[in-house]
N, C-alpha and C positions, 0 to 999 in steps of 0.2 A: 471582508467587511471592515469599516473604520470601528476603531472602539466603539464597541457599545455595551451595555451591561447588559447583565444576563436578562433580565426583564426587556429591554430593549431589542434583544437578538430573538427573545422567542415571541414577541408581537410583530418582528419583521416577520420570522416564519407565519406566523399563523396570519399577517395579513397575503401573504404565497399563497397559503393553502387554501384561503379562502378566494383566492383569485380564480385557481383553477378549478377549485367546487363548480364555481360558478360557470367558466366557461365549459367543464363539463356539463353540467345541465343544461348548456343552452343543445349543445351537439348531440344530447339525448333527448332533447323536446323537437328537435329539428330532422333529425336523422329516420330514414324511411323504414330501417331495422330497431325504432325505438323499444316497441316493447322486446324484444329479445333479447337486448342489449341491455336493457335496468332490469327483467329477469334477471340475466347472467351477473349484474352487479351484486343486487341486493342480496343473493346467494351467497356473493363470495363475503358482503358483507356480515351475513347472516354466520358464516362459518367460520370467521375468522377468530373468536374467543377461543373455540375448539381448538384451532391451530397453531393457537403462539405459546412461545413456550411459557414457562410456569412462574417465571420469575416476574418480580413487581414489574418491570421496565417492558417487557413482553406483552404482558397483560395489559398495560398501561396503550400500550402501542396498539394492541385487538382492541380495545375498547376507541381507542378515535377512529379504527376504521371501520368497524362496527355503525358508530354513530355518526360517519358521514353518510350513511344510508337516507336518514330524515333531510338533512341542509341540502342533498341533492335533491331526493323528491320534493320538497318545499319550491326549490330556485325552478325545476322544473314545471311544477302546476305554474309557479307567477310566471313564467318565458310562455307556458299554453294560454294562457289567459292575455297574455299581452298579446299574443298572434291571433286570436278571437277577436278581441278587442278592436285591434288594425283593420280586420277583416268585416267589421260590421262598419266602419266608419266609410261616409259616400267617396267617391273618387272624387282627390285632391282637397279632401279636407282635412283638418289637424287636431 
């Protein structure tokens, strides 16, 4: 990375992170094994406070993957919705 400041390198990460939220929810709204797959997510999400370790940075680190739980289901309904959506519109219109 070119200099950037601290504020600057954690808005790069978090615009990452939010890149691949996103592209994971398209592949779980798309995907034929969908519900067993955001099953198996939300689980791991769900248990992850349990599993980090104890210290602030740990805990800090279970809580964003915790609450990537929501920003996927979220991206996910809007990718169902927009495939609804496609799907009522007549053939070849926009």
């Amino acid at each position: 990375m070119p200099d950037m400041s601290t504020e600057e390198y954690l808005a790069h990460l978090n615009g990452q992170i939010d890149a691949l939220m996103h592209l994971c929810s398209v592949l779980l709204a798309t995907h034929p094994m969908a519900p067993q797959l955001t099953r198996t997510f939300l689980q791991s999400c769900e248990t992850a406070p349990q599993k980090a370790k104890r210290d602030s940075v740990g805990q800090a680190y279970a809580a964003g993957y915790a609450s990537a739980a929501a920003s996927v289901l979220e991206a996910q309904k809007t990718v169902q919705q927009a495939g609804q959506i496609r799907d009522l519109k007549p053939e070849g219109g926009h």
